[in-house]
TORKOL-4160 file (C-alpha; in steps of 0.2 Angstrom, whole numbers, padded with zeros to 4 digits, m for minus):
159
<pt num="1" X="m0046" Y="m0004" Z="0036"/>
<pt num="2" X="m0040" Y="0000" Z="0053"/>
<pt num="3" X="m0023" Y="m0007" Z="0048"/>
<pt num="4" X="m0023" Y="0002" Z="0031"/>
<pt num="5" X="m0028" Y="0018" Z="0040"/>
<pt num="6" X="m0013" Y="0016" Z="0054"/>
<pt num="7" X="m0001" Y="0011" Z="0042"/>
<pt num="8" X="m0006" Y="0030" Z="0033"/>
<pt num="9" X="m0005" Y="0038" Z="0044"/>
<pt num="10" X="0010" Y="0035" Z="0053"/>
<pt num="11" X="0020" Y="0034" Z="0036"/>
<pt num="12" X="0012" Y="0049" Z="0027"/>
<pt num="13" X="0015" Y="0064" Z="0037"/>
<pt num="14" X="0035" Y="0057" Z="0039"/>
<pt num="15" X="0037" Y="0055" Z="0023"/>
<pt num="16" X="0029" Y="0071" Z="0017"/>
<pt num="17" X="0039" Y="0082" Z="0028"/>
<pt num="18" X="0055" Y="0073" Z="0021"/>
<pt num="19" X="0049" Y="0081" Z="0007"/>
<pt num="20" X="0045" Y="0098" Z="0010"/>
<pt num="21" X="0060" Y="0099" Z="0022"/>
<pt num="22" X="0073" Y="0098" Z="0009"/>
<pt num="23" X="0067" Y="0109" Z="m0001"/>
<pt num="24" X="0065" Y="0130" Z="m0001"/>
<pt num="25" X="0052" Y="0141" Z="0002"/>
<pt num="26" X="0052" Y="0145" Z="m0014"/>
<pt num="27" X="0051" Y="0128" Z="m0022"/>
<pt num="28" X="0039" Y="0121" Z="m0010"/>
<pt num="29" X="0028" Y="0119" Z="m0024"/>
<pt num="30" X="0038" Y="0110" Z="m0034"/>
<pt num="31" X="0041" Y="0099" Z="m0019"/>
<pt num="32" X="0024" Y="0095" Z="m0015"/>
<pt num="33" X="0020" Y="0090" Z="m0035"/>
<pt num="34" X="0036" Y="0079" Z="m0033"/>
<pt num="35" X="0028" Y="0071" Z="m0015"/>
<pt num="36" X="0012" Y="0068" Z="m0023"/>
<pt num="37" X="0015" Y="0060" Z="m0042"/>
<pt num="38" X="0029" Y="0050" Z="m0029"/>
<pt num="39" X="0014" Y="0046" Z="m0019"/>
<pt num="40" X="0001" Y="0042" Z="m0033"/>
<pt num="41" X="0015" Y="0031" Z="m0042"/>
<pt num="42" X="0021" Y="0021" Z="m0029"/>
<pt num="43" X="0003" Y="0017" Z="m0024"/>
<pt num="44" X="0000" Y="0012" Z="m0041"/>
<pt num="45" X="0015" Y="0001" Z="m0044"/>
<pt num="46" X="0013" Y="m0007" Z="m0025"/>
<pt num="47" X="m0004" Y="m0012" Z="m0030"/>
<pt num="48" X="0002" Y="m0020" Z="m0046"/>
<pt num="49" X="0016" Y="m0028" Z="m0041"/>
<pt num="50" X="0010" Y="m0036" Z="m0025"/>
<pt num="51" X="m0007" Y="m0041" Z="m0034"/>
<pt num="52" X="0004" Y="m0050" Z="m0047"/>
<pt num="53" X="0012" Y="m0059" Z="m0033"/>
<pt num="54" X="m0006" Y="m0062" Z="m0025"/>
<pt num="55" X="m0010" Y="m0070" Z="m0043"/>
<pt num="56" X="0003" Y="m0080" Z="m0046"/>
<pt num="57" X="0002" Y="m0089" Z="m0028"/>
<pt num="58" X="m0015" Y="m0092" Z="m0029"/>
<pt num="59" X="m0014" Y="m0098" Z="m0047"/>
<pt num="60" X="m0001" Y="m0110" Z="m0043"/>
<pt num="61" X="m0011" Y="m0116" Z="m0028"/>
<pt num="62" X="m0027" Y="m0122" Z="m0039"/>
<pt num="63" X="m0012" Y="m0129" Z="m0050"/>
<pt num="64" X="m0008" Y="m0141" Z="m0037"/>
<pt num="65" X="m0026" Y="m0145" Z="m0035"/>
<pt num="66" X="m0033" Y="m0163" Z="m0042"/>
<pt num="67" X="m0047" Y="m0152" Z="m0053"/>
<pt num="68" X="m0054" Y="m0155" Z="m0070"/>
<pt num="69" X="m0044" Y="m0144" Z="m0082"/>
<pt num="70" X="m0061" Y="m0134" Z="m0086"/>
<pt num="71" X="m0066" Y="m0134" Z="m0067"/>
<pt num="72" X="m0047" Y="m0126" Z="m0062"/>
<pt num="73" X="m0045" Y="m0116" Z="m0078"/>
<pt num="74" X="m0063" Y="m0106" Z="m0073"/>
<pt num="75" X="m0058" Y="m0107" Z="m0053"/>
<pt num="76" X="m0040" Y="m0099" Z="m0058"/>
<pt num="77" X="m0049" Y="m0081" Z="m0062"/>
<pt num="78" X="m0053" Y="m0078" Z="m0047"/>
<pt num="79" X="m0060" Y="m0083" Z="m0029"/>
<pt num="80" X="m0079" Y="m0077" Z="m0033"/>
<pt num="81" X="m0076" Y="m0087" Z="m0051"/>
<pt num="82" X="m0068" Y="m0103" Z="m0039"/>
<pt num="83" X="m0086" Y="m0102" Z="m0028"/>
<pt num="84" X="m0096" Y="m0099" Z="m0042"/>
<pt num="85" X="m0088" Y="m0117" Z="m0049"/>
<pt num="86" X="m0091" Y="m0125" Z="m0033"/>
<pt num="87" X="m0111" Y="m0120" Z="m0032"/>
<pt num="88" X="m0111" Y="m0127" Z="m0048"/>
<pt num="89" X="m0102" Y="m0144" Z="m0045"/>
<pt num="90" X="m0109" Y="m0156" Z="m0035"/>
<pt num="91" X="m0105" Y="m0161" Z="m0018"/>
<pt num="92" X="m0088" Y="m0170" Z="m0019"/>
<pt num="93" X="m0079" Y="m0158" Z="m0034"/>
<pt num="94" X="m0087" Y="m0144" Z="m0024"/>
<pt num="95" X="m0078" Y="m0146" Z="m0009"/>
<pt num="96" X="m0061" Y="m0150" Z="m0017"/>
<pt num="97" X="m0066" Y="m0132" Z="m0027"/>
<pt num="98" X="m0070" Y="m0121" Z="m0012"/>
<pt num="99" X="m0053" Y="m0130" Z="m0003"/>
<pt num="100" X="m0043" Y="m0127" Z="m0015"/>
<pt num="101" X="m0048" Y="m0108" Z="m0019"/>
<pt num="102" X="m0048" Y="m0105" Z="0001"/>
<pt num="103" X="m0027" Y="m0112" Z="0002"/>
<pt num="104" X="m0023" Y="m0102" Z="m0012"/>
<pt num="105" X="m0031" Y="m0086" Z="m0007"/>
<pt num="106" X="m0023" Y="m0088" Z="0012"/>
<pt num="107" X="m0008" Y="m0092" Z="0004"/>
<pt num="108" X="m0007" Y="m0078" Z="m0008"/>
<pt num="109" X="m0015" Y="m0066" Z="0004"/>
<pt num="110" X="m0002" Y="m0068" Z="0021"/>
<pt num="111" X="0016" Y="m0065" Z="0009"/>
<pt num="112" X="0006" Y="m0051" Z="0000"/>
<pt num="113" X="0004" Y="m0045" Z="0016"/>
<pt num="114" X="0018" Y="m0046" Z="0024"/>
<pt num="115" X="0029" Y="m0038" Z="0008"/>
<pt num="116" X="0027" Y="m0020" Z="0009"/>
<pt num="117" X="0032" Y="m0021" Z="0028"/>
<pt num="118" X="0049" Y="m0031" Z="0021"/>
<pt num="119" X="0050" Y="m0017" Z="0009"/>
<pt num="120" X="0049" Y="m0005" Z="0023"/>
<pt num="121" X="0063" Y="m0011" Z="0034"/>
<pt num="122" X="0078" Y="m0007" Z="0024"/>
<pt num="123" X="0072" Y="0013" Z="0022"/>
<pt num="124" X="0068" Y="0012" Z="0041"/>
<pt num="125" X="0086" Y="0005" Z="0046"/>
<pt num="126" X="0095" Y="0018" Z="0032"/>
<pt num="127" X="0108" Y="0030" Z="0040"/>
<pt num="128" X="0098" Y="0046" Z="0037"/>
<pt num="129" X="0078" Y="0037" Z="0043"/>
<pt num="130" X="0072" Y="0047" Z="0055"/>
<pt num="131" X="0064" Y="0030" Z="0063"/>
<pt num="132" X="0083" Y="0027" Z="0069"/>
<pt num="133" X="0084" Y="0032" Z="0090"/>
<pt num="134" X="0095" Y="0046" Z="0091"/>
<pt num="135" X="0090" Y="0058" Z="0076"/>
<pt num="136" X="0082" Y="0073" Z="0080"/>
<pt num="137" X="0065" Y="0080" Z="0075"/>
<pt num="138" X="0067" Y="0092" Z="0062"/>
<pt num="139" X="0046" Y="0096" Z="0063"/>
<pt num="140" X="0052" Y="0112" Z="0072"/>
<pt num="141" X="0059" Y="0120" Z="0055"/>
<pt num="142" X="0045" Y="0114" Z="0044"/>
<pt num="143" X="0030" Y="0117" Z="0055"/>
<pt num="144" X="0036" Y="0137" Z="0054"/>
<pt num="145" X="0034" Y="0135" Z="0035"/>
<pt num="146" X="0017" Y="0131" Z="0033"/>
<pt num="147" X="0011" Y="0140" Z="0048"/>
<pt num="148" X="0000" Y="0155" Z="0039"/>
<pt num="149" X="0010" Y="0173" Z="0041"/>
<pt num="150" X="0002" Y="0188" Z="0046"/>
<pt num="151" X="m0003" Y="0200" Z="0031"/>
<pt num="152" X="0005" Y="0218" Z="0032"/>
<pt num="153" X="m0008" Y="0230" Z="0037"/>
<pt num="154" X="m0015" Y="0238" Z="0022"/>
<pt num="155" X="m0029" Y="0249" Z="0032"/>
<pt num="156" X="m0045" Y="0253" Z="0028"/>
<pt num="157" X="m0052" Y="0235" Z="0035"/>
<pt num="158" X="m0062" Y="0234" Z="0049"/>
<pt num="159" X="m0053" Y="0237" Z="0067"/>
């Protein structure tokens, strides 16, 4: 979670004034509808995609396994489906279970994890990234934007 929450928030706040930078005042709304359904969409493709390649590595995993047919077909589900096997099973198909659920969840887990950092690395070395040394900050221009501006005085408030 601590890795997750990092990762957040050192991407968010960049990419969100990315966003709102190239745009105008007066289509800062559009621009922030554009940031968030980006947002919401590439979360929910980045979930799919890297839990398809989580399923298929741990699927071929309990492949490679000497397991009944039965015994892998109900392991090949899931991890809690693989140890609910394995309580069921004695001793010996058991521990063939719970081994072969354990390598395939390792080994599906440590590429899933390591893909949205690979993914990252070409947007981060792109000529305009402003993760390259050199750029300036261009925070100056869009912190005035969303700073709150003083109201005319209409009189008749409270002085």
């Amino acid at each position: 979670m601590v890795l997750l929450g990092l990762g957040m928030g050192l991407t968010s706040a960049p990419a969100t004034e990315s966003v709102m930078g190239a745009v105008s005042d007066g289509r800062a709304g559009v621009g922030s509808a554009v940031n968030d359904a980006a947002r919401e969409v590439g979360g929910t493709l980045g979930v799919a995609v890297i839990g398809s390649f989580f399923a298929s590595l741990y699927a071929a995993r309990l492949d490679e396994a000497v397991l009944p047919a039965p015994v892998r077909e109900a392991a090949g589900d899931s991890v809690g489906a693989a140890l609910a096997v394995a309580a069921q099973s004695d001793a010996t198909l058991a521990g063939a279970v719970r081994t072969a659920a354990e390598a395939g969840f390792l080994d599906g887990s440590l590429p899933a994890a390591w893909s949205p950092l690979a993914s990252r690395w070409p947007a981060a070395s792109s000529p305009g990234s402003p993760c390259r040394p050199g750029q300036p900050p261009s925070t100056r221009r869009s912190v005035r934007r969303w700073l709150p501006r003083r109201a005319p005085d209409m009189g008749g408030g409270p002085s």
